[in-house]
LUMNU-293503 format. One record per residue (C-alpha): residue number from 1; residue in one letter; x, y, z. Coordinates in nm, 2 decimals. Example, Ala and Ser with C-alpha at 12.3 -4.5 7.8 and 13.67 -1.06 7.14 Angstrom:
<dolos>
@tortor 1 mido a u 1.23 v -0.45 w 0.78
@tortor 2 mido s u 1.37 v -0.11 w 0.71
</dolos>
This chain:
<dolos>
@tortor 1 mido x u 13.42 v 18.11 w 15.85
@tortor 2 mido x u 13.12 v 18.20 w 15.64
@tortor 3 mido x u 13.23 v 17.92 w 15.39
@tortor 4 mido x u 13.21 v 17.69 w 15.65
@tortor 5 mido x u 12.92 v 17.77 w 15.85
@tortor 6 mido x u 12.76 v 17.69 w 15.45
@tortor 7 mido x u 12.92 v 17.42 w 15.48
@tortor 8 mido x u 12.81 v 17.31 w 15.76
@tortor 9 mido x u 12.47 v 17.38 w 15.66
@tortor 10 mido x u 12.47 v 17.13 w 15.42
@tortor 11 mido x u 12.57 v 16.85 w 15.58
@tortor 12 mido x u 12.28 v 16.93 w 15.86
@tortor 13 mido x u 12.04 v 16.98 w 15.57
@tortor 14 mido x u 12.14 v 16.57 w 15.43
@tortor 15 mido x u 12.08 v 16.48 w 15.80
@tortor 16 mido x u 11.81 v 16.59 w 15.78
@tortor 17 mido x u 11.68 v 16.36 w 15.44
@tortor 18 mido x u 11.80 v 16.09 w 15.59
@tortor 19 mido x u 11.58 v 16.13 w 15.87
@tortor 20 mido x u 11.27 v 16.18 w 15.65
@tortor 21 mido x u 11.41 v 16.02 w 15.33
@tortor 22 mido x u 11.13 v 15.77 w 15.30
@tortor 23 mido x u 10.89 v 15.99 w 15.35
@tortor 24 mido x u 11.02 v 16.30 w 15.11
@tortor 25 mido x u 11.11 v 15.94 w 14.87
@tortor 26 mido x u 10.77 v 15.85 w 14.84
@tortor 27 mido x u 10.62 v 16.24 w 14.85
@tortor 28 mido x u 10.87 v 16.25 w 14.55
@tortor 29 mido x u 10.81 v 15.93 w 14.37
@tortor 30 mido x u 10.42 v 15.96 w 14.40
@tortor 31 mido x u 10.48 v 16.37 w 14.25
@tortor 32 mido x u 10.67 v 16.19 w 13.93
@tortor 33 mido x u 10.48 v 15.93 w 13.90
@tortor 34 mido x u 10.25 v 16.19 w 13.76
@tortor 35 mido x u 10.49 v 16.17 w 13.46
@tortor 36 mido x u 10.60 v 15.81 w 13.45
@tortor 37 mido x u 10.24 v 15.66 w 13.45
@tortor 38 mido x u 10.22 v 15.77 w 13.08
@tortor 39 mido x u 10.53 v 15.61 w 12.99
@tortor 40 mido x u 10.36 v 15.29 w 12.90
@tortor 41 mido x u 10.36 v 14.97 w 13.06
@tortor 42 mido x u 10.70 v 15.04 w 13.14
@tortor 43 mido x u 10.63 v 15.37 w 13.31
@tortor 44 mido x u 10.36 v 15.22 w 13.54
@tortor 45 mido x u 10.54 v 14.93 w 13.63
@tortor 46 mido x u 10.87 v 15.13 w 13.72
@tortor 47 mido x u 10.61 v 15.39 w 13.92
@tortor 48 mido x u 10.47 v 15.11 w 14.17
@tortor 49 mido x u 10.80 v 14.98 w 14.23
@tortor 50 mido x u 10.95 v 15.27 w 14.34
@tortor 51 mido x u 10.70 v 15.40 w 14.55
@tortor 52 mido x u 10.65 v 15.01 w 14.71
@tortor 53 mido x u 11.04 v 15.03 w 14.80
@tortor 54 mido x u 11.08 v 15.41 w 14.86
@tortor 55 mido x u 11.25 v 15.29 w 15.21
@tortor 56 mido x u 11.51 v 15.10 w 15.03
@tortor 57 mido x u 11.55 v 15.36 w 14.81
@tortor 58 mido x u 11.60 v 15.63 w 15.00
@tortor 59 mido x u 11.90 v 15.46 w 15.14
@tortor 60 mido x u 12.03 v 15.48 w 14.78
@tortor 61 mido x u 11.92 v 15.87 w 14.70
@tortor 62 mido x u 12.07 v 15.96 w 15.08
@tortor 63 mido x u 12.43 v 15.92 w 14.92
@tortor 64 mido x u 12.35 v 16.11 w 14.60
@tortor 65 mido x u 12.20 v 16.40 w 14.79
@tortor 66 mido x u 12.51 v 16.43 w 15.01
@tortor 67 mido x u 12.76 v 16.42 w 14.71
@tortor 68 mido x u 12.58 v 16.69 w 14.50
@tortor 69 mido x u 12.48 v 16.88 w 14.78
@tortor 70 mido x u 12.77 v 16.90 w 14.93
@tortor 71 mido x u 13.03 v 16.90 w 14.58
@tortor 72 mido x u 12.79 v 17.12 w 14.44
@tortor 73 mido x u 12.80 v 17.37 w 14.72
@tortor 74 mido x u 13.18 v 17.36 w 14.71
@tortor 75 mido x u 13.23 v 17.42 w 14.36
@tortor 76 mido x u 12.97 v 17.66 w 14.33
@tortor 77 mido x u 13.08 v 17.87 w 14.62
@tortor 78 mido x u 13.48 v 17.89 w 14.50
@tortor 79 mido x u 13.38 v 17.90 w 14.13
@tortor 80 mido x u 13.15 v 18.28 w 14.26
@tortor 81 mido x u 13.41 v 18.42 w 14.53
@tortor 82 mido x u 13.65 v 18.38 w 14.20
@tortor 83 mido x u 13.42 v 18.50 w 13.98
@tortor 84 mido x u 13.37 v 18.82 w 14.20
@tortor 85 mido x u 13.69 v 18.86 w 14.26
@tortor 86 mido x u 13.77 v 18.92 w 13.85
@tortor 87 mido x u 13.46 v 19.13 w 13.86
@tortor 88 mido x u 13.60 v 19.34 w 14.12
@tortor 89 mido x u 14.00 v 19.32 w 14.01
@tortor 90 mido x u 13.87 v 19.45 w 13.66
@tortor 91 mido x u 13.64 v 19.77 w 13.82
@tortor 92 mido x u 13.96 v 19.85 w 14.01
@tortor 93 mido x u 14.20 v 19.86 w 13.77
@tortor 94 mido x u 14.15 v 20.27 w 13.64
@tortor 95 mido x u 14.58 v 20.27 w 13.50
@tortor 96 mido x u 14.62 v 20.31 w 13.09
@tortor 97 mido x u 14.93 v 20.19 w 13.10
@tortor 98 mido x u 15.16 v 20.00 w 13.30
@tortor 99 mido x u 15.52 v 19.95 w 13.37
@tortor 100 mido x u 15.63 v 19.56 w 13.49
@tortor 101 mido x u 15.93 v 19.45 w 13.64
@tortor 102 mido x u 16.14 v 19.22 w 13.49
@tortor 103 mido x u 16.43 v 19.14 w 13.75
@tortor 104 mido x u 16.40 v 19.22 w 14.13
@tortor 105 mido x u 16.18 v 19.55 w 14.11
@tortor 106 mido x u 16.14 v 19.88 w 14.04
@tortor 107 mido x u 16.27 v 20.17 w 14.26
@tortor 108 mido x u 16.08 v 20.41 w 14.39
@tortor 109 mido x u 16.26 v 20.74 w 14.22
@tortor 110 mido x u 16.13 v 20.61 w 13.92
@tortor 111 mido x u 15.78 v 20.66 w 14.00
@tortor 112 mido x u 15.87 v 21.01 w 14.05
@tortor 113 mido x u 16.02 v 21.06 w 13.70
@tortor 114 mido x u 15.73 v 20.89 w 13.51
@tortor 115 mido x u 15.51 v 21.15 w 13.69
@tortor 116 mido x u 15.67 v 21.39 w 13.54
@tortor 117 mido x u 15.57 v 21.24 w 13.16
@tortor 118 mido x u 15.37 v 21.50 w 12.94
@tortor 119 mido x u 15.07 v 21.33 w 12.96
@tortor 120 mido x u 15.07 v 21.12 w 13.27
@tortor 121 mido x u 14.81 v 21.28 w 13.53
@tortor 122 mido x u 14.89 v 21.00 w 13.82
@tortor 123 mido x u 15.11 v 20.78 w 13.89
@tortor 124 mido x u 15.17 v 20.46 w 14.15
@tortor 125 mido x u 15.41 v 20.17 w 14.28
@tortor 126 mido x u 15.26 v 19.87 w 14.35
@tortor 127 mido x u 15.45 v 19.66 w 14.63
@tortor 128 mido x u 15.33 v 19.30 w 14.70
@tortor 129 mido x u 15.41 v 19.17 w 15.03
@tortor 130 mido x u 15.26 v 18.94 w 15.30
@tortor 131 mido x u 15.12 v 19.03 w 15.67
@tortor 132 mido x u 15.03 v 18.81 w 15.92
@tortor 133 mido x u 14.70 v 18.88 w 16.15
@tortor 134 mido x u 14.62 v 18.73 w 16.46
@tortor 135 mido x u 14.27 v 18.71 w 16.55
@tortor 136 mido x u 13.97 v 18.47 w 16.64
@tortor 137 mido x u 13.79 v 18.22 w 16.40
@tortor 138 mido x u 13.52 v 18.01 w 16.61
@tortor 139 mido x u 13.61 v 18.07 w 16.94
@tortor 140 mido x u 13.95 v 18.03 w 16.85
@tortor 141 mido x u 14.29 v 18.20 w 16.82
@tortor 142 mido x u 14.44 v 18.18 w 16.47
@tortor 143 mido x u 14.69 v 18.34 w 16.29
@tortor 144 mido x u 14.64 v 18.41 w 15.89
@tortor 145 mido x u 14.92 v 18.48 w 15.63
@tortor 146 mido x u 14.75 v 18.72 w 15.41
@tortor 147 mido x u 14.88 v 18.93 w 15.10
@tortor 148 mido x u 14.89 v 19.30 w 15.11
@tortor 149 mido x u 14.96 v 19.58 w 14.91
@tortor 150 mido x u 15.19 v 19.88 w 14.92
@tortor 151 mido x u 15.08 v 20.18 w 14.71
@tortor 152 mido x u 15.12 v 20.57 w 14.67
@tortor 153 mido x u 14.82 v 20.70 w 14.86
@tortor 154 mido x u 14.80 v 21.00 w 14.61
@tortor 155 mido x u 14.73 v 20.81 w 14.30
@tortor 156 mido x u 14.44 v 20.65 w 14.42
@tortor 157 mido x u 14.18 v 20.61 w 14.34
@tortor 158 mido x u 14.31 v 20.69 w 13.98
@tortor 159 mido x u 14.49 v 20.40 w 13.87
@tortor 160 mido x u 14.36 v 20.21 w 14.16
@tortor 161 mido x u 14.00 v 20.21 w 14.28
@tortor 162 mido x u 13.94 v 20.02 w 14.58
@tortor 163 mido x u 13.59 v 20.17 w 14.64
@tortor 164 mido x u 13.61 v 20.29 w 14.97
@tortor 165 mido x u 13.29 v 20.31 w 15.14
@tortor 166 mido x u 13.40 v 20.46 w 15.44
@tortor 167 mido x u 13.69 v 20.71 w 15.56
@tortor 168 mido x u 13.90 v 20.87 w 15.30
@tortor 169 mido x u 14.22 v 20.71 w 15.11
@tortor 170 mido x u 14.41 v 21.07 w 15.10
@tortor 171 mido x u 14.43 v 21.01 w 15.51
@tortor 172 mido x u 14.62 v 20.65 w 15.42
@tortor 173 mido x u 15.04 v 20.74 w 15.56
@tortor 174 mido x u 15.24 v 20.58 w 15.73
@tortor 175 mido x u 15.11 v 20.44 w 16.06
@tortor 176 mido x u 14.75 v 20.40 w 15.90
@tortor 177 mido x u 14.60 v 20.12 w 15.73
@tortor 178 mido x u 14.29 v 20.06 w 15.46
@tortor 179 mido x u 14.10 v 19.77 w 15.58
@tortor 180 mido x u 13.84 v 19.57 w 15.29
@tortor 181 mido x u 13.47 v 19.62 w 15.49
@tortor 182 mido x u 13.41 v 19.23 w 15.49
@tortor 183 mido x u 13.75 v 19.19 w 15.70
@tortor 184 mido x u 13.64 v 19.50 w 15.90
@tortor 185 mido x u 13.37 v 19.34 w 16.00
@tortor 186 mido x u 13.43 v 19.06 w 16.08
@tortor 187 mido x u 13.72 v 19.18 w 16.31
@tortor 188 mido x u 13.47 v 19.41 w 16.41
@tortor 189 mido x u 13.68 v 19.73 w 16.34
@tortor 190 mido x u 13.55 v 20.05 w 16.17
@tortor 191 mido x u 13.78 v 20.41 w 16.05
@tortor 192 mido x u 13.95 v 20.53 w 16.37
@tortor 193 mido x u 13.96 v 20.17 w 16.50
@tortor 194 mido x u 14.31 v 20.02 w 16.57
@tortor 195 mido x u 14.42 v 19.65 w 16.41
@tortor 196 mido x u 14.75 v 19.52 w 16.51
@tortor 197 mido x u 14.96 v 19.35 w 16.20
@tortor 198 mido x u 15.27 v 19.16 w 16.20
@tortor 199 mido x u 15.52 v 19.22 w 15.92
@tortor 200 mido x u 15.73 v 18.98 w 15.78
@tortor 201 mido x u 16.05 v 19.11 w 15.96
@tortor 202 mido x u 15.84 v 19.00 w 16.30
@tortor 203 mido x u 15.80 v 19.40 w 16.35
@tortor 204 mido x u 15.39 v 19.43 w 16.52
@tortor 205 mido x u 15.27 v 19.74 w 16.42
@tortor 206 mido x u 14.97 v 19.87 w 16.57
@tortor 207 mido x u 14.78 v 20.12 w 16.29
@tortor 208 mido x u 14.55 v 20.31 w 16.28
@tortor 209 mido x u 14.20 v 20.21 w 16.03
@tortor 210 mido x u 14.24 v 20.48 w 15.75
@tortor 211 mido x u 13.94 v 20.37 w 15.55
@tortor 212 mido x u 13.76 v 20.11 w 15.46
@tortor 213 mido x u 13.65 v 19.95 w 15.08
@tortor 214 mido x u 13.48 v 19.71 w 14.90
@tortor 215 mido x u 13.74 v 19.52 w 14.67
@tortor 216 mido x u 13.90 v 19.33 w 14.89
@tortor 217 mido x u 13.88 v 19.03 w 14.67
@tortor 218 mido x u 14.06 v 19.15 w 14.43
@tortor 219 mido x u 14.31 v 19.39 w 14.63
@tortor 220 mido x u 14.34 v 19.22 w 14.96
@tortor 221 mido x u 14.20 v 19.29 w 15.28
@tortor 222 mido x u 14.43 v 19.53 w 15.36
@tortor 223 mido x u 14.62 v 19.82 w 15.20
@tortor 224 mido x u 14.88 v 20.01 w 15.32
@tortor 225 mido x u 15.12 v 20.34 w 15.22
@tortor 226 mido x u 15.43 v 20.25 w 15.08
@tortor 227 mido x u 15.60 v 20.47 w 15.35
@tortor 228 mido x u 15.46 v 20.18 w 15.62
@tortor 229 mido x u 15.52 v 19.89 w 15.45
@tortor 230 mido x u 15.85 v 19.98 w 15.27
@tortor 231 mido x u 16.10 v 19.93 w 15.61
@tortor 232 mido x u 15.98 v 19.62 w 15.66
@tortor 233 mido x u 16.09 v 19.48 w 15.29
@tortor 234 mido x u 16.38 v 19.29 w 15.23
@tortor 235 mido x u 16.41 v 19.50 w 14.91
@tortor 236 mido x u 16.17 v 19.79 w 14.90
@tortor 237 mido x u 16.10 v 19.77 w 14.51
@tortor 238 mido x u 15.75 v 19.79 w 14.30
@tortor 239 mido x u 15.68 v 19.55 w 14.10
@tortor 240 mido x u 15.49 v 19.73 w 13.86
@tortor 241 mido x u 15.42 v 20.12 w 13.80
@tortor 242 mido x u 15.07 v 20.23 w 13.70
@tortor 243 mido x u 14.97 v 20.49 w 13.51
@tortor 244 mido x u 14.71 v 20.75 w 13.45
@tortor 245 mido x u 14.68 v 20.95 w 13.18
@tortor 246 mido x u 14.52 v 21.32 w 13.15
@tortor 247 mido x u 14.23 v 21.36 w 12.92
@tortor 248 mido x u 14.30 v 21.40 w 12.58
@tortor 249 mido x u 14.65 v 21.25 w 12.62
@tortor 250 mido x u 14.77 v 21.02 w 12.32
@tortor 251 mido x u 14.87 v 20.65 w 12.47
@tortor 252 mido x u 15.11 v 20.59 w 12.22
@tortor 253 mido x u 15.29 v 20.88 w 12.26
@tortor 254 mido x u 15.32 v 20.89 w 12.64
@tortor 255 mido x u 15.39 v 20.51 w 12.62
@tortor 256 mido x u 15.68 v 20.63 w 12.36
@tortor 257 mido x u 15.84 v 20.88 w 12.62
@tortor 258 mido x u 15.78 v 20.66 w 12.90
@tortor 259 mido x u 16.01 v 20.37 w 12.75
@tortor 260 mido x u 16.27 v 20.66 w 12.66
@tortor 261 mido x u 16.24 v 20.75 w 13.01
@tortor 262 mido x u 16.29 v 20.40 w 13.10
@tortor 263 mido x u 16.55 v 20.35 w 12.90
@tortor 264 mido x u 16.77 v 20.62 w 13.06
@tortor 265 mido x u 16.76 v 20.42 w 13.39
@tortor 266 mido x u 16.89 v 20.09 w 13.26
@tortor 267 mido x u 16.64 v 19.88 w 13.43
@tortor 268 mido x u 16.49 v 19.56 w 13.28
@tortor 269 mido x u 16.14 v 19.72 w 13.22
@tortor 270 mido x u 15.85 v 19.66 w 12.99
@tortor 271 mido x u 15.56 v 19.91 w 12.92
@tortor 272 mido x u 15.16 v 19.76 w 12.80
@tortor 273 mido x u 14.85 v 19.91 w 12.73
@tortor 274 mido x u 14.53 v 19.79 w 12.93
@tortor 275 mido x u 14.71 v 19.62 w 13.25
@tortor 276 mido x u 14.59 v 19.30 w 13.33
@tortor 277 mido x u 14.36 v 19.39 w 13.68
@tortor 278 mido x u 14.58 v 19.37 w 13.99
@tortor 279 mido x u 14.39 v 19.04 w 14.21
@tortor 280 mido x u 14.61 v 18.92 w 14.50
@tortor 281 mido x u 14.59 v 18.51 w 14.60
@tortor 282 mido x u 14.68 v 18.39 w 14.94
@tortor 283 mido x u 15.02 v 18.21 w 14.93
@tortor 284 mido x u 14.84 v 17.91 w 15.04
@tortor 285 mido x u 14.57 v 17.91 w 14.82
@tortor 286 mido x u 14.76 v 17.61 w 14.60
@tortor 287 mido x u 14.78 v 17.38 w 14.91
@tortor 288 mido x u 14.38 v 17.48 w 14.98
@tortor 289 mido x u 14.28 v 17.40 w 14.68
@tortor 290 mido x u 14.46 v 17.02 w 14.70
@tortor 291 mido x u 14.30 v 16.98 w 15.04
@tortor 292 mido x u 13.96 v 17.03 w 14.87
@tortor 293 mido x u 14.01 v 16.81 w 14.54
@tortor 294 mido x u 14.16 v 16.59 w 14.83
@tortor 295 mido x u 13.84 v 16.60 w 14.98
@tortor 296 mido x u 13.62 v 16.63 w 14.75
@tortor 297 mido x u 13.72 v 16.31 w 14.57
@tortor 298 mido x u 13.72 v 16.10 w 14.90
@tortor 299 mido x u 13.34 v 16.23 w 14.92
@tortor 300 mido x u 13.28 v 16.16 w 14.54
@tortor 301 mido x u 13.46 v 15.78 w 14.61
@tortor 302 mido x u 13.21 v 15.70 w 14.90
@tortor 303 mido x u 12.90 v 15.80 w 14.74
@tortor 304 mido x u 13.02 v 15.58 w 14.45
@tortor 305 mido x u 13.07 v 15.28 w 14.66
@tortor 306 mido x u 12.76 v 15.40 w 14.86
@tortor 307 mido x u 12.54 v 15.39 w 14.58
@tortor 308 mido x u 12.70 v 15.12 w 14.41
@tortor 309 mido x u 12.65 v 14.86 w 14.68
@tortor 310 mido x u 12.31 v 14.96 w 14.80
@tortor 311 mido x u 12.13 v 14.98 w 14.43
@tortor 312 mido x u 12.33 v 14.64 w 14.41
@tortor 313 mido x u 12.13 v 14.50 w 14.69
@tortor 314 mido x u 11.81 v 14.65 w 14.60
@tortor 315 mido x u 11.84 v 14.48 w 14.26
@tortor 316 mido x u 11.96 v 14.11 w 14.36
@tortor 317 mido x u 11.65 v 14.10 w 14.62
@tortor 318 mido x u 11.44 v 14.18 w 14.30
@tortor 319 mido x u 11.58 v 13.92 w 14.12
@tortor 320 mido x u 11.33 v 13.69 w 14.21
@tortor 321 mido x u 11.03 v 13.98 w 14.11
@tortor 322 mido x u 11.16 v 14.03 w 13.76
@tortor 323 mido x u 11.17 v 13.65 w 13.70
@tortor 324 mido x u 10.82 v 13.61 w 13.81
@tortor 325 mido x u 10.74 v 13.94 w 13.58
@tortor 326 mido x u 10.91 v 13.75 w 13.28
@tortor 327 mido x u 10.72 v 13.50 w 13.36
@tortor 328 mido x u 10.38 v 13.62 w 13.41
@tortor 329 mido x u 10.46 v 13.75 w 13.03
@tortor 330 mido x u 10.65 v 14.12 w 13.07
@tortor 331 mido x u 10.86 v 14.15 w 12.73
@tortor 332 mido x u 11.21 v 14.22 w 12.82
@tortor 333 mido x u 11.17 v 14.55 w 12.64
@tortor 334 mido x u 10.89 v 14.64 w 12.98
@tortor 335 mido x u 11.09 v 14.53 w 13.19
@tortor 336 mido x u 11.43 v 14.75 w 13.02
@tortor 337 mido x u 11.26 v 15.06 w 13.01
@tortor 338 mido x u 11.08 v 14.96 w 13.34
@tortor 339 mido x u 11.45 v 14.98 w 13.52
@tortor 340 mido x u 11.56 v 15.27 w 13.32
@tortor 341 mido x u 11.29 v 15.49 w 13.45
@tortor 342 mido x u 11.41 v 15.40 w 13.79
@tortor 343 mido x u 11.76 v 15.46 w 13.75
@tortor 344 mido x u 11.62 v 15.78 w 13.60
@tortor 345 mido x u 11.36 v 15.85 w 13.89
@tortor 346 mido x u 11.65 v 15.75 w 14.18
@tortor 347 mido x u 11.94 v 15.96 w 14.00
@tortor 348 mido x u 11.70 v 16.21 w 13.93
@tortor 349 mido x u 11.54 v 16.26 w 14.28
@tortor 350 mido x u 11.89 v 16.25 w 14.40
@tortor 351 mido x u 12.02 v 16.58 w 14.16
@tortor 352 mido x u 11.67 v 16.77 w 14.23
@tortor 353 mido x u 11.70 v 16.71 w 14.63
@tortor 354 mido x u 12.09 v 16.76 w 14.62
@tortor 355 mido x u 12.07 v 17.11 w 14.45
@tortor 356 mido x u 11.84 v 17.22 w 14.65
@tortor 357 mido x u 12.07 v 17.12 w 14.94
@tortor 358 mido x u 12.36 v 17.35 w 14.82
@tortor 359 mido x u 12.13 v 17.57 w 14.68
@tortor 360 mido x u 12.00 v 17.68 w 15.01
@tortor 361 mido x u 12.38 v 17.76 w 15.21
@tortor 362 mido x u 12.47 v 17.89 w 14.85
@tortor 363 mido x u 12.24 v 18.17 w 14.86
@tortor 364 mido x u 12.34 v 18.28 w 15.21
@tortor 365 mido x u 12.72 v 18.24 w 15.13
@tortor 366 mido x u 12.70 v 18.51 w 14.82
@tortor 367 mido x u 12.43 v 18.73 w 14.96
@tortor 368 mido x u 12.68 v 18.79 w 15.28
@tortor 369 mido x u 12.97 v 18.73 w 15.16
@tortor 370 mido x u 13.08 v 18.83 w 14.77
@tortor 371 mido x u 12.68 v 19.06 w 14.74
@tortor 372 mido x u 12.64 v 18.91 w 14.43
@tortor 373 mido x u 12.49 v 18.60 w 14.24
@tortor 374 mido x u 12.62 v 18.27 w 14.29
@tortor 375 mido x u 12.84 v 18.13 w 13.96
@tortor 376 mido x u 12.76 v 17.80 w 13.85
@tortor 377 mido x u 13.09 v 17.63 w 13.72
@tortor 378 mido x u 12.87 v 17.41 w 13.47
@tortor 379 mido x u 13.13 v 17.20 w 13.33
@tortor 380 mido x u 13.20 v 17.07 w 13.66
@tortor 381 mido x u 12.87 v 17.01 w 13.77
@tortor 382 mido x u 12.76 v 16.86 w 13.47
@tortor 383 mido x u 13.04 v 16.59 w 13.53
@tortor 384 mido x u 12.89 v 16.54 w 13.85
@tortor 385 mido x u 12.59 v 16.47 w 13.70
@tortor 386 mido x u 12.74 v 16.27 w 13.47
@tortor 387 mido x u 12.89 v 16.06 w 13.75
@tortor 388 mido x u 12.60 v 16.00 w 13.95
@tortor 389 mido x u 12.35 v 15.88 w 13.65
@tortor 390 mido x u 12.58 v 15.65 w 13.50
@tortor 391 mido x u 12.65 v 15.49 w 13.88
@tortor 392 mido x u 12.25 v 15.46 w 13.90
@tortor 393 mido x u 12.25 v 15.30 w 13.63
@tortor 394 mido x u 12.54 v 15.07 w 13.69
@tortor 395 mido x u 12.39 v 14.96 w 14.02
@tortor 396 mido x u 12.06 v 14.91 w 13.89
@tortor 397 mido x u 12.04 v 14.74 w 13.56
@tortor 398 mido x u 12.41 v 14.51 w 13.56
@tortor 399 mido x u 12.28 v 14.26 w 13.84
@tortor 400 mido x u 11.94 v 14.23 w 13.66
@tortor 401 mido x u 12.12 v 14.15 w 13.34
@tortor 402 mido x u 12.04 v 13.76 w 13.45
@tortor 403 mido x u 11.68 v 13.78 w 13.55
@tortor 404 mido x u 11.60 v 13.96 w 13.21
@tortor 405 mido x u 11.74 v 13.72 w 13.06
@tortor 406 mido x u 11.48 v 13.44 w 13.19
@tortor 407 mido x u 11.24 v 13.32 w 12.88
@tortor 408 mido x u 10.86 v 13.46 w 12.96
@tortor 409 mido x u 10.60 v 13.16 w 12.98
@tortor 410 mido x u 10.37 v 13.16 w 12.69
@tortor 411 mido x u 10.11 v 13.30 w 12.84
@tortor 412 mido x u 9.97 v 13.66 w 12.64
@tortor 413 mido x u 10.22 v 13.91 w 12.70
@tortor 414 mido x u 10.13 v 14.27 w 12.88
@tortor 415 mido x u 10.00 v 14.46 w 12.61
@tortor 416 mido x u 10.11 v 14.84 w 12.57
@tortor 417 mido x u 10.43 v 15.02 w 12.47
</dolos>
């Protein structure tokens, strides 16, 4: 919802350019013309024109604004929840050592028998699974397939910290649920409240809010005792085992006993140092994230074409005005850097008005949502950039390629750089 409402945001904030765009065009274009006029003949020349035509242009920067705001935001906001949530996956994570699966699962007796290690303080199964919610987004009833996890209320937060900042873990049994505090709020639950889940047998279980925490982007938005969520398993395995070692242990050696131990029970096992941070995706996330390329480069293909066609008409009704320029005795080498520095001006505009566009909704989106900084994928953006100067200057300088092209009278050229 949040990621919408920015969103949403952003398209009302390009509405709103293109309401004013010829007046915030020619604010802008008189602001760098500031700069341009001491760019030679070229730079003066380039400065009139642009703020003569800042109607026309603005239907050209309108487009450019939309796709940077709008990628931009996009980007920005996936490339910070993401960021966040490795942030958050990696404070979690508190195990030494781990113990991964590799067939079907681990049972649960062998947690019980790596506890009992010299040198392991804590120890706890980690069961991955998938809930289903129903609830209200907009107005609206919808259901959401989310991905929980199933773990050994006494071990945390030792191997696993999920930060509560409400209730108390060691209260987390069967019939009881931890809830991440975004979700909580926005369901508008607290500790003692009651949220009704559906398992994937179809069982609905009513539980009971055990606590509430702060890493739900890395851990899910809900975490439950293995005693709850084990019956409702087709096969009630872990898929790893983490472990916690007592002060002063020596890793290699408890790592040694623990593969002997391992060993014994004939299960297809292997035993690291440093586990990789536990971060859960949504089983959908690959089908979200095709949607938005989806989307994103129908937006990117418009704003292309946009551009494209309306710099193309700006330029072939100028044809006539660069003649008479060549004419009157401009040196093509005016009238180049003339059009570069309003490809750069238009392109330019465009990028400055555009980010502030997704910076706006950006801001909001973190500071409510992940309570951090927004992460700037720069690769990405700089490709967008990329994309956006080089169709300025496609759009402005190809159809002039003629006019330039016109032989000056021999009258004394425009003097100046």
């Amino acid at each position: 919802m949040a990621a919408a409402a920015a969103s949403s945001s952003a398209v009302a904030l390009v509405c709103a350019y293109a309401l004013l765009g010829p007046h915030i065009t020619r604010a802008s274009m008189r602001a760098a013309g500031l700069l341009t006029r001491r760019l030679g003949v070229g730079g003066f020349l380039a400065t009139a024109s642009c703020t003569a035509n800042a109607r026309r242009l603005a239907a050209a920067i309108t487009p450019i604004v939309l796709v940077v705001g709008v990628l931009g935001l996009q980007l920005s906001a996936g490339a910070t929840v993401e960021h966040q949530a490795r942030v958050q996956a990696s404070r979690a994570m508190r195990a030494d050592v781990a113990v991964h699966a590799g067939g079907a699962g681990i049972p649960h007796t062998v947690v019980g028998q790596l506890e009992k290690v010299p040198g392991v303080a804590s120890a706890t199964g980690v069961m991955h699974s998938t809930i289903t919610l129903a609830h209200h987004k907009s107005g609206k009833p919808v259901l959401d397939t989310l991905p929980v996890l199933g773990v050994s209320p006494e071990a945390l937060p030792a191997a696993l910290d999920p930060d509560v900042n409400d209730g108390n873990l060691h209260h987390l049994a069967k019939g009881t649920v931890a809830v991440g505090s975004d979700r909580a709020r926005s369901l508008g639950i607290q500790v003692g409240s009651t949220v009704t889940l559906r398992y994937g047998d179809g069982t609905n279980a009513p539980l009971r809010v055990a606590a509430t925490y702060r890493n739900s982007l890395a851990l899910g938005d809900f975490l439950l005792a293995q005693d709850e969520l084990a019956p409702h398993m087709t096969a009630s395995l872990n898929s790893r085992i983490l472990l916690r070692l007592s002060p002063g242990a020596d890793a290699s050696a408890v790592r040694e006993a623990v593969s002997q131990q391992l060993a014994a029970t004939a299960l297809n096992t292997r035993v690291v140092d440093h586990p990789p941070a536990e971060q859960l995706h949504a089983h959908d996330r690959g089908m979200e994230r095709l949607l938005t390329s989806a989307i994103m480069l129908a937006i990117a293909a418009f704003t292309i074409i946009a551009v494209l066609s309306t710099l193309i008409l700006i330029a072939a009704s100028r044809s006539l005005d660069v003649t008479l320029l060549r004419m009157a005795g401009a040196s093509r080498p005016h009238l180049w850097r003339m059009l570069a520095i309003e490809t750069a001006l238009v392109a330019g505009i465009g990028l400055l008005l555009g980010t502030v566009v997704a910076a706006i909704p950006l801001g909001a989106f973190s500071a409510s949502q992940v309570h951090a900084w927004p992460s700037i994928p720069l690769p990405q953006i700089g490709l967008l950039a990329l994309v956006v100067m080089v169709t300025a200057a496609a759009g402005s300088l190809l159809p002039l390629r003629r006019a330039l092209a016109t032989r000056g009278c021999l009258r004394r050229p425009f003097q100046g750089r």
